[in-house]
N, C-alpha and C positions, 0 to 999 in steps of 0.2 A: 454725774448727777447734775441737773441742772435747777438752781437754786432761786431760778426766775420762776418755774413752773412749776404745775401738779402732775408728777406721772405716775402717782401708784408705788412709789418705794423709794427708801432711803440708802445710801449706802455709806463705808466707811473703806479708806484705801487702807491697806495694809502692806506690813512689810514681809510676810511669810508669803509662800505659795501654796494658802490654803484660804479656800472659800466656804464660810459659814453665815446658813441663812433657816430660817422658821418659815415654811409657806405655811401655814396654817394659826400662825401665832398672832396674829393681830386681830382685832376683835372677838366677837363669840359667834356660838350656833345659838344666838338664843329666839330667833324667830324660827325654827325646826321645835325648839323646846313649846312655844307658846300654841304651835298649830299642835302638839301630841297633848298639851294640856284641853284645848278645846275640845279636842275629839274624845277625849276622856270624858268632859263632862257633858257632851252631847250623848255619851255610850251610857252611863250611871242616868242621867235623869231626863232623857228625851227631850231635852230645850237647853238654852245656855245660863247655867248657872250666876249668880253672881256671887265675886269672891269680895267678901269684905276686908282682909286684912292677910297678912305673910302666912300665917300659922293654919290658917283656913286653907290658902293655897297649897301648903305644902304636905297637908291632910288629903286634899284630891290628887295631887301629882308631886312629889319629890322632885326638887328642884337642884340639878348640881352644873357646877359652871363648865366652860367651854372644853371640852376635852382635851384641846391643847393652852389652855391655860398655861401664862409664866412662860413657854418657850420663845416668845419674842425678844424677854427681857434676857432671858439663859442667854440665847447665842449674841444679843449685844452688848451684853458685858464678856464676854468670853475673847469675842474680835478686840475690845480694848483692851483687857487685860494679855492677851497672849499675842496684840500686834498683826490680828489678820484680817483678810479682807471680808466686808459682809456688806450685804442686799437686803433687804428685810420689806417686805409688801407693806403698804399703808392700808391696804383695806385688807374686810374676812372675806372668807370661800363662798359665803352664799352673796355677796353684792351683785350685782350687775350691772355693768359698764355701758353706757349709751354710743352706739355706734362703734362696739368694739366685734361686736359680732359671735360672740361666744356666750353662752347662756347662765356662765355664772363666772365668778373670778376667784375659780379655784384654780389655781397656776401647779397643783400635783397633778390634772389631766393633761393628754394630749392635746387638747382641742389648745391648751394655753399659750401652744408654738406662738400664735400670733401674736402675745402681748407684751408690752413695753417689757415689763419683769424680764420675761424670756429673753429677750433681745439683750437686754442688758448686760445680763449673767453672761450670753454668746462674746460678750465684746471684752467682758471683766476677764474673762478663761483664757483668754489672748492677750489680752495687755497685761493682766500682771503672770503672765505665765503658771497659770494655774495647776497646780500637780493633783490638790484631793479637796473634792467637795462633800461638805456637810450639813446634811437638812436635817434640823430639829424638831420632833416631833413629839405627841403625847397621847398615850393610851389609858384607857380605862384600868379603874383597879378590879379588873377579871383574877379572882384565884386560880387558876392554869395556867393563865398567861405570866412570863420571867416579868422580874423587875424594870429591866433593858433587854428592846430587841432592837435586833441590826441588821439592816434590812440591803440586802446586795443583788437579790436579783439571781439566786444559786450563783454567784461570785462572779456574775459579768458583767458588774458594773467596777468593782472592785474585788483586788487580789485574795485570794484565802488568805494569806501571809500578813495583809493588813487586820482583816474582820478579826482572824484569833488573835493579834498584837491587843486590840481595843478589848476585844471578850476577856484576854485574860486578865487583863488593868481592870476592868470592873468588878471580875469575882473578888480580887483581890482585895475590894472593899467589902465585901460580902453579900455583891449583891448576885442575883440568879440571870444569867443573861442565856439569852434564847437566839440564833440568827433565821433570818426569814420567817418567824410563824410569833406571833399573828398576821403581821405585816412584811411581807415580798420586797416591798417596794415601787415606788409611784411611777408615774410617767416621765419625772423634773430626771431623777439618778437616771432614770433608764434610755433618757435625751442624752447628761452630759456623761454621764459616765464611760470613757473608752479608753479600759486601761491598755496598758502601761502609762499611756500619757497623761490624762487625767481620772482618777480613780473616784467614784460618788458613793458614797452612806448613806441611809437614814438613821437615826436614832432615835428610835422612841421610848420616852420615858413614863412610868406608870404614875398616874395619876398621884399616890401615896406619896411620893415623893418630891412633889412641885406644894407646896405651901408656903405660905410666909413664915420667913426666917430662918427656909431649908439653906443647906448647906451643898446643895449640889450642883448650883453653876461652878462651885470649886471641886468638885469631882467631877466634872465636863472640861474643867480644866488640864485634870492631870490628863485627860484622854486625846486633849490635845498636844498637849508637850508627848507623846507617843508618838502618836501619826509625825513628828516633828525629826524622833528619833528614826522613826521609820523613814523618811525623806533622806534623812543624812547618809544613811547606811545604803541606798539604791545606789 
């Protein structure tokens, strides 16, 4: 990390061989939020509305925050508290970067091979001898959808032996965990993930569960002292 310049993410060294990062955790979707609120009130009253006050707006369009809310914060106290390494993007998924050549900076696409983030994470996976990457993520509170899903890519980004190690730490708090559905998994696991040598997760956590004054960056914790046990035992 170079602490003369801006390049889009911050990182922390760690002493474990485990990489924990949030591509989606830094800012909001909230100009996606504002163009589906326009287009609402262009669809109700053929012209553009104007909104006087909060309670007016949220009578035209219900307004709720970034879907991954809190995971920026979840995996940088996690990497402190449990000593491991993490990368964490400075901007959200909708910016777009001048002369980076990619149409947005959402670093869970393909297209994101080229940007600094990417490059970074390639250099971190080699120098701290990286065994298992974790990206943090957040889902809606869909009634179908589990509590926690973990998303592997049907297990070729990571071992079955690891995904049920972590499934079953979670029920055992009572929560409902689901792997691959809703979410597979992105293009970031399905780059670095190539087990045995280095194994990638997603985790996504349901909305319900990320508020102020939850208690589950400390149950992200026990999930890590797992994957920890799990390393020791390979």
């Amino acid at each position: 990390m170079d602490l003369n310049s801006i390049e889009g993410f911050i990182e922390v060294r760690g002493r474990y061989p485990i990489l924990i990062t949030a591509l989606h955790g830094f800012g909001s979707d909230g100009y996606r939020d504002a163009v589906r609120i326009l287009k609402r009130c262009l669809r109700m009253s053929g012209h553009l509305k104007t909104l006087y006050n909060y309670y007016e707006l949220r009578s035209v369009a219900p307004y709720h925050s970034a879907v991954d809310v809190y995971t920026w914060e979840i995996a940088y106290k996690i990497a402190i508290a449990e000593e491991l390494w993490c990368i964490l993007p400075t901007l959200s998924k909708i910016d777009r970067i001048e002369n980076m050549g990619t149409p947005d900076y959402n670093l869970n696409k393909r297209y994101a091979l080229s940007t600094p983030f990417w490059r970074r994470v390639r250099e971190i996976t080699g120098e701290g001898g990286i065994r298992v990457i974790i990206d943090i993520h957040g889902m809606k509170n869909v009634g179908k959808w589990a509590d926690i899903c973990i998303s592997a890519r049907g297990y070729t980004t990571a071992s079955r032996k690891l995904v049920e190690m972590i499934a079953d730490y979670f029920r055992g708090y009572g929560l409902s965990v689901a792997i691959d559905y809703p979410f597979a998994g992105g293009a970031f696991i399905a780059e670095f993930g190539r087990p045995p040598e280095v194994e990638a997760i997603a985790i996504e956590i349901k909305r319900k569960l990320r508020f102020y004054g939850s208690r589950i960056p400390e149950v992200m914790r026990g999930a890590v002292k797992i994957i920890k046990q799990y390393l020791e035992i390979l």
